[in-house]
N, C-alpha and C positions, 0 to 999 in steps of 0.2 A: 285651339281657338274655340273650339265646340263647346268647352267648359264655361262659357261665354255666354251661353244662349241659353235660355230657360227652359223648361223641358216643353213646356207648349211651342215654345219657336225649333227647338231642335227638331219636334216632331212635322212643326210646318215648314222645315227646310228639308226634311226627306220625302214627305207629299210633291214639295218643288222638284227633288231631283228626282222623282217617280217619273214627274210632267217632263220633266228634260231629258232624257234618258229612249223616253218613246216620241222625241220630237221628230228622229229623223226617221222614223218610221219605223225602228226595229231596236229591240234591247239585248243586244249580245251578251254573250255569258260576260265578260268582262264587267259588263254592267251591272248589271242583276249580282254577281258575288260581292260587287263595289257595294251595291246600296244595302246588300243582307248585311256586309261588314259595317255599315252605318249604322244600322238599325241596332245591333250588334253593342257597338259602343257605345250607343247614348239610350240602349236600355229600352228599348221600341221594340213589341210585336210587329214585326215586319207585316204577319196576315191581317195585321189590323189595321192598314195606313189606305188610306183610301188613292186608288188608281186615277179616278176619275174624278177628281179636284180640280179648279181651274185658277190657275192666279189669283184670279179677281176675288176669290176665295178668301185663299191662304194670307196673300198682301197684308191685309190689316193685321192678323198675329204674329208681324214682325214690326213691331212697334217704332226702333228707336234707326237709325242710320248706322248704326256699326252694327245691328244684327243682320239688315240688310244687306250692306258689305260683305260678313261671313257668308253667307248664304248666297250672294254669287259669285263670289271666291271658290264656293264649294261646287257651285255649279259649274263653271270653268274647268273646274279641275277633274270634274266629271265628264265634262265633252272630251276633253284632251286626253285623256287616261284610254282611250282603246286607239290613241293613236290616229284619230282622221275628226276633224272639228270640221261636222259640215255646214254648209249657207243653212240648210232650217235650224241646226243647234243653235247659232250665232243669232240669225233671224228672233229664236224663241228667246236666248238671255237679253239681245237688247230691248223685243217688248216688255218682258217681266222688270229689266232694271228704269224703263222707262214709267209702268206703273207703282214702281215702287219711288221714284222720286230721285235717283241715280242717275248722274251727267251722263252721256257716253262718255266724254273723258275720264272718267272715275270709270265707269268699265274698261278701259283698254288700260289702265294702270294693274288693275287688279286682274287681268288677263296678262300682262306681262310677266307680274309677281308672278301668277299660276304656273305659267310657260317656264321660268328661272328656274325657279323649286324642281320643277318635273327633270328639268336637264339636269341638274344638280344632283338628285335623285341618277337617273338613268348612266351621267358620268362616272358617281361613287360604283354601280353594279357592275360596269366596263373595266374598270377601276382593279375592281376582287377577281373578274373574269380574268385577267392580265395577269394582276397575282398569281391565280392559282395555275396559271399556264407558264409563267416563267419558274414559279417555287415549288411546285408539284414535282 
């Protein structure tokens, strides 16, 4: 879906997930290899994305309402990915999807999506784990 965003939006949806990332106060490794791996695929100097960016920033170089969407689709998926989605991550994507113009309802959709994917994902790994425990 990244393929989707322009490279000025893709670069301003990993400045967001920069901001999201240090919402709850710490960036575990999980995090930080997540956003190098972003940076990574969409072709970004990670040392060159600026830390200290503030939504009210970034917002406007997300133009249209489906880059929006991607972009806290990707945030979501960033809280959830080390495993514990706290009240400030939550707290920080409904302020950002609230200035970007995004219902809450439309965030807990695209927060479920997120949530499906990840089990689906973490089932498939259980899945090969099982394999290789019963075929081994």
């Amino acid at each position: 879906m990244l393929e989707r965003l322009t490279s000025d939006e893709q670069r301003a949806m990993l400045e967001l997930l920069i901001y999201m990332a240090k919402a709850d106060g710490k960036v575990v490794d999980i995090e930080q290899e997540i956003l190098e791996n972003y940076a990574t695929l969409v072709e970004v100097d990670f040392s060159e994305l600026r830390a200290d960016i503030t939504p009210e920033e970034v917002i406007p170089r997300l133009p249209s309402m489906v880059s929006r969407a991607i972009v806290l689709q990707e945030m979501l998926r960033l809280s959830h990915l080390d495993g514990l989605f706290t009240e400030r991550e939550r707290a920080a994507i409904l302020d950002i999807a609230e200035l970007m113009g995004v219902p809450v309802s439309m965030v807990h959709k695209l927060d479920e999506w997120v949530i499906e994917g990840l089990q689906w994902v973490w089932s498939g790994e259980d899945l090969l784990d099982e394999v290789e425990e019963t075929l081994a």
